[in-house]
N, C-alpha and C positions, 0 to 999 in steps of 0.2 A: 258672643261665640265667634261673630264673625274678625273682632279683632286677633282673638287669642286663635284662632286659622292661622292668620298673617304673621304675629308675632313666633308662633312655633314652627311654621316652617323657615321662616327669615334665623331662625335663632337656632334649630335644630337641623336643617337642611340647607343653609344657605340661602333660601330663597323656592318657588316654584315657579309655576304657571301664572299666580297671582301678581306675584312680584313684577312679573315681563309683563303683563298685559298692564299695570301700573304704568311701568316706563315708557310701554309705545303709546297707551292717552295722553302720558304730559307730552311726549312727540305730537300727538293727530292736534293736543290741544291749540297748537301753532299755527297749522292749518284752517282750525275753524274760527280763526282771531283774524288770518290773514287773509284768507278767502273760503268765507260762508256757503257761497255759493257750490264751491268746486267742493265743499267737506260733504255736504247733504247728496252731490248728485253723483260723485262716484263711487256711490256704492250699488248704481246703475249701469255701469260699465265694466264689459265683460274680459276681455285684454285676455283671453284662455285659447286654448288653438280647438279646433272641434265645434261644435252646437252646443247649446243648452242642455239640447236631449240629449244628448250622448254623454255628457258628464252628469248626468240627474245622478247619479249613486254611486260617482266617484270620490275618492279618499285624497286623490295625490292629485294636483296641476288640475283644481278644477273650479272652479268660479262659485260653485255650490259652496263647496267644505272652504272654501278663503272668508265666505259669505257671513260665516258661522262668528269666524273671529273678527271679523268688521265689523258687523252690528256690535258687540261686545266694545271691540276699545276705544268705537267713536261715542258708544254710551258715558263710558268713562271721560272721554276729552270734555262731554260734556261737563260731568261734573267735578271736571279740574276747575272748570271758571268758576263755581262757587267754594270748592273748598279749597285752592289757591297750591290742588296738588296734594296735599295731604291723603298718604294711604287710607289711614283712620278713620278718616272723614268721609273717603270716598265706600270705604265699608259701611258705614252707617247712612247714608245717602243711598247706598246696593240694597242693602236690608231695607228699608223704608216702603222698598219699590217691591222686590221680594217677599218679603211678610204676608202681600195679598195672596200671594197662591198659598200656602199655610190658610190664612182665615178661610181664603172659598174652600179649600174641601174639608176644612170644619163646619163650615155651612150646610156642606151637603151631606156630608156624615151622620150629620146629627138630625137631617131633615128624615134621614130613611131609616135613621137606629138612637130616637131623643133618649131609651131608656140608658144608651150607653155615652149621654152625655158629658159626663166628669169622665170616664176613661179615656175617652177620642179625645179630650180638650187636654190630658197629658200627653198622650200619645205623639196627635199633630204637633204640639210647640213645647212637649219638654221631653220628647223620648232624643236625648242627648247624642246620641252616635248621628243620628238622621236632619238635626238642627245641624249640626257640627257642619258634615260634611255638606251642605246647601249652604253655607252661611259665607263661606270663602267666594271673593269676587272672582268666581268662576261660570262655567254655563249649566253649573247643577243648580245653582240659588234660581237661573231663568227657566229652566226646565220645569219645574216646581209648580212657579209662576205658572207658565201656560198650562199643565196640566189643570192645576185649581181654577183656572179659567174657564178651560174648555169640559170639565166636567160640569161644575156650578151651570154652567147656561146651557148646554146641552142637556142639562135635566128638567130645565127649563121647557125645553121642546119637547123630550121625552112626556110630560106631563101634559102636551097639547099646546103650551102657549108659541104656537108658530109665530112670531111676531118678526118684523124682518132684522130687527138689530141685535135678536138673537144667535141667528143664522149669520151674521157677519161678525160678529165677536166669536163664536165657533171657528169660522171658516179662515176667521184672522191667527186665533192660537194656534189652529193645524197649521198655518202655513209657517208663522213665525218657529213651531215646533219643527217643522220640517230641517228649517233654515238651521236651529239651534243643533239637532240630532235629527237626522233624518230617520231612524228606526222608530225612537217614539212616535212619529207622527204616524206611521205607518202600521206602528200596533196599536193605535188609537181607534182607526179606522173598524175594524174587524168588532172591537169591544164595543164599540159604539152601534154600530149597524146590528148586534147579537140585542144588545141592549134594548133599542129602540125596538127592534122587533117582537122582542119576550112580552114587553109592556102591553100590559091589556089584552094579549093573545090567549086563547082556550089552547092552544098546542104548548106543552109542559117545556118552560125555559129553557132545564138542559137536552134537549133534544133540540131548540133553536139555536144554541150556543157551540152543540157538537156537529150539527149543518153547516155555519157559518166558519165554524175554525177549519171542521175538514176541507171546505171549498175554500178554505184562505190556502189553507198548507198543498192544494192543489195549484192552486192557480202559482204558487210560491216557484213550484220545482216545475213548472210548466212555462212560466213567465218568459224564456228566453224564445218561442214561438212567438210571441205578440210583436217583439222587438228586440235587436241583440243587445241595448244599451239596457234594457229591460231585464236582463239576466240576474236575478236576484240572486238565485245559489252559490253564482258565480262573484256576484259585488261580496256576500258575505266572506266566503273563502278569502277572498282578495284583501279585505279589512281584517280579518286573523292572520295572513301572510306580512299586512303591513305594521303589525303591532310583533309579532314573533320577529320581525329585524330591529327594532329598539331596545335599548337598552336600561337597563332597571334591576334595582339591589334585591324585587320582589317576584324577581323570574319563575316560572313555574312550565314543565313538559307539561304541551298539550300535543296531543291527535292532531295532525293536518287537515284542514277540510277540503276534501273533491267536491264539485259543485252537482254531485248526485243525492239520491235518496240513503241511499247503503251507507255513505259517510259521513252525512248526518245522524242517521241510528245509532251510530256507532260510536260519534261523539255525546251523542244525549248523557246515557250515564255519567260519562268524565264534566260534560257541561256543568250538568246539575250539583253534583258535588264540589264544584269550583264557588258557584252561588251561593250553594243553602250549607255547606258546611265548613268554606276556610273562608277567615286563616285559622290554623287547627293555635288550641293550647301550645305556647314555646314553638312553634312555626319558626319566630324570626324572634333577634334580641331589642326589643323597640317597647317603648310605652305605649303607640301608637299600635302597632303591630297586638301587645297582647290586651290592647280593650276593645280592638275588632274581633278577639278568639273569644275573650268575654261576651261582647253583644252575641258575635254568633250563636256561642252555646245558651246564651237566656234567649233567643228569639227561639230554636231550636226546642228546648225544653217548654217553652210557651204554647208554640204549635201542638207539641205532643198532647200538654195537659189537659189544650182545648178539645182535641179530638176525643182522650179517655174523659175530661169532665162536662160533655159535649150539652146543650140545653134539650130537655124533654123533645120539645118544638123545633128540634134541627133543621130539620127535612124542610120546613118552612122557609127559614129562613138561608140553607147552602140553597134553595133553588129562586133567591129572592133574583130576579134582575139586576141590579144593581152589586148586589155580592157577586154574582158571577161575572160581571164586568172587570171589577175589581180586581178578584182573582186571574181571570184571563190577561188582564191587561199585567199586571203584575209577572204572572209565568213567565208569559209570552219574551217580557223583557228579561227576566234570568236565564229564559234561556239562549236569546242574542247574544247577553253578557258573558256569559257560559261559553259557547261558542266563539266566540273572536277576542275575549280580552287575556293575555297569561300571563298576567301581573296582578296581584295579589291586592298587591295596595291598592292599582286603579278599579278593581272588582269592589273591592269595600264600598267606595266613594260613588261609582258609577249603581251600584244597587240600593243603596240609602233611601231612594226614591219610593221606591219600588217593594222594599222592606215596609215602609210605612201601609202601603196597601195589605201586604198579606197580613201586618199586625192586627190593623182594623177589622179584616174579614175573622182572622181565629178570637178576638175579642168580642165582635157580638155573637159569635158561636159557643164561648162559654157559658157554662152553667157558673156565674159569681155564688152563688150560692150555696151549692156541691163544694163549690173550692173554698167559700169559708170556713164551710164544715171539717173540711177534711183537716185543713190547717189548725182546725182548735182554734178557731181565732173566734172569742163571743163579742 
């Protein structure tokens, strides 16, 4: 999958993102032939005007977000030395590496839902739209990665096993996640801390879950009291400002965001709809374009049938820990995507992720059995 990424944009669009970050590793790869030393240690230095803190949630001239694509193409110079430069190779070298976040949150999947075994093991590695779009030598194949990381061992601890190189293999995916996309690592946090808490508590999950996100969604639009570089409302607005001046065949009107309560309300609806339901049917004239309006409408219709073919035992399991992790962490991220991205195509690819969580949540929510019935299927 991850070839046929490279070969369809190279051949249907000229090239992408993939393509340039190709070209600047066999560039970095120069540097780490001619001086080893200088390749490894300046991705330690900062050369940005300002502090650390003050660019922490910057988009534009900021050490953070250069950060993202550094780690990225000095991976790849890497492995130009063994594949001699070859795109191809360096895909399959990306995937190698990648594949493990796919198996760990099969691992964990199946540790909290073994009877939906065989569905999750389609789901994670052959629900097609969500391989696709992780598979290109991009930052969604590493995002992947650290999430099935930092889930698998964090459940780890969730379970009791405090052991310390649990806690540093966590503490390593949030950071690395930060570095890759600083919003996941930061809706990590909330799902995780909801999580850990539910666990083993006599006080009913969603009730820990609706504490923890109300005090997240407080502390969110409060956040620019503690520090002004702090201003979250404000970084977000600013990241839909810097993505509405780019240009893209997959444009779409959004709402402007004011870094208030009121403009956020008031984007939700349009957010949400940006997310959960385009690209619409004929949206756009593209291959690509109409089997993202296909996936949409079978994830869509999936969701529905889970809710009407819902298991006897629901309520069990919509308040498991863990489902609602999922869920939250999930939302949380359509709704950022919602929010700051209004291009059609980058929504598809940036939500892929994240898709795959709300699948798993409304598939151990089905009743498989109401739904064979229904279908006449003996």
């Amino acid at each position: 999958m991850g070839c046929l990424y490279g070969y369809l944009f190279l051949t249907l669009y000229n090239g992408d993102d993939t393509w340039v970050y190709h070209e600047q590793g066999i560039r970095m790869k120069q540097q780490l032939i001619n001086d080893p030393w200088g390749f490894f240690t300046d991705i330690f230095q900062n050369g940005y005007p300002g502090s650390l803190m003050n660019s922490l949630f910057e988009t534009n001239n900021s050490y953070w977000k250069s950060l993202e694509y550094v780690v990225l193409i000095k991976m790849l110079a890497i492995f130009n030395v063994f594949s001699g430069g070859h795109y191809y190779v360096n895909v399959v070298l990306f995937s190698m590496l990648t594949f493990w976040g796919n198996y760990l949150l099969y691992k964990i999947f199946i540790k909290y839902f073994p009877d939906r075994r065989n569905i999750i093991l389609l789901l994670v590695f052959y629900f097609l739209p969500m391989v696709f779009w992780t598979s290109g030598i991009r930052k969604d194949g590493l995002i992947i990665l650290l999430i099935g990381i930092f889930f698998y061992y964090f459940s780890n601890i969730v379970d009791g096993k405090n052991r310390l190189r649990y806690w540093i293999i966590v503490l390593l995916s949030l950071l690395m996640s930060y570095i890759i996309r600083n919003y996941v690592a930061l809706s990590l946090m909330p799902a995780a801390v909801a999580w850990h808490l539910a666990s083993g508590s006599k006080i009913p999950s969603v009730r820990i879950f609706a504490a923890v996100y109300v005090t997240g969604i407080i502390l969110f639009f409060a956040s620019h009291y503690f520090h002004p570089s702090l201003d979250l409302p404000q970084k977000v607005a600013k990241r839909q400002s810097e993505f509405m001046a780019l240009e893209g065949g997959s444009y779409i009107s959004v709402e402007p965001l004011q870094p208030d309560f009121v403009s956020y309300l008031n984007m939700l609806p349009q957010g949400l709809l940006n997310t959960f339901l385009r690209p619409y049917i004929g949206e756009r004239n593209s291959y690509l374009y109409q089997g993202s309006a296909l996936e949409t409408l079978f994830c869509l219709l999936f969701f529905i049938t889970a809710i009407i073919l819902k298991r006897k035992d629901y309520k069990h399991w919509v308040t498991h820990p863990f489902m609602l992790a999922i869920f939250f962490f999930a939302l949380t991220n359509y709704l950022l995507i919602g929010f700051t991205v209004p291009f059609v195509g980058a929504i598809v690819r940036y939500k892929s992720v994240y898709e795959l969580m709300f699948l798993v949540f409304f598939c151990v929510l089905l009743d498989t059995g109401r739904l064979i019935k229904r279908a006449g299927i003996k």
